[in-house]
N, C-alpha and C positions, 0 to 999 in steps of 0.2 A: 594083445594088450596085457601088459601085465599090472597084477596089484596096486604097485605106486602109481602109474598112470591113470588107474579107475579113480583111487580117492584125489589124486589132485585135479582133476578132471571134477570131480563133484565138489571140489571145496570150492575150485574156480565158481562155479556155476551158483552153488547158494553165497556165495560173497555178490555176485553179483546180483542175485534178487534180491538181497540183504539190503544192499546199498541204493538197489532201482528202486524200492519201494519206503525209504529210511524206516528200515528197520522191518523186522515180522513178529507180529503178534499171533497166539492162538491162546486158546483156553481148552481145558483138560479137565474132566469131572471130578466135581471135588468131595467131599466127604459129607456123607446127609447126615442134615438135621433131623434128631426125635424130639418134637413139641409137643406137649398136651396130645399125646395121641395124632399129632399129623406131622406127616415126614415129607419133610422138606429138601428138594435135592437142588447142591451148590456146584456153583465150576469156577475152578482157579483160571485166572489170565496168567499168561506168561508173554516176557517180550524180550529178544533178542535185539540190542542197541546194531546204528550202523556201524560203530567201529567192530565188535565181533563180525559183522561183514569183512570188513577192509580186510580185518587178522586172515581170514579164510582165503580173503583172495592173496594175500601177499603168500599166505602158505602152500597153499596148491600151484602158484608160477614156482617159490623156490623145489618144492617136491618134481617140479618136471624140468627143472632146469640144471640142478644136481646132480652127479654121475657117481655111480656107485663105487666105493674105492675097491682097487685090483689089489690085492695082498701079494 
C-alpha cells in the first residue's frame, strides 16, 4: 500500500465515525487559572461538525478513485 491509499483509507474511516456519531467532540487542556493563590485548571471543548465528516469521506473515495497522471 502505498501513501495515497493510507490516508484515503483513514479519511474514509473518520468521515464515517464523523457522520455515525453526528459529529465528534473532545476537549484538550486548557490554560490554568492563577486566583488568590489557587490554581485553577481549564479544558477547551472542541467539535468537529458532520459535514467536515461528509468532506473526508467524499475526499478519501476521490484520493482512491484518481489515477496518477503518466507524463
Amino acid at each position: 500500500m502505498n501513501t495515497k491509499t493510507i490516508v484515503a483509507v483513514l479519511l474514509i474511516a473518520l468521515g464515517i465515525v464523523a457522520l455515525a456519531y453526528s459529529g465528534i467532540s473532545f476537549s484538550t487542556p486548557g490554560k490554568p487559572v492563577e486566583f488568590l493563590g489557587l490554581h485553577i485548571a481549564t479544558t477547551d471543548n472542541h467539535f468537529i461538525p458532520p459535514v467536515a465528516g461528509a468532506l473526508a469521506l467524499a475526499g478519501g473515495f476521490v484520493l482512491l478513485l484518481v489515477k496518477p497522471r503518466s507524463s
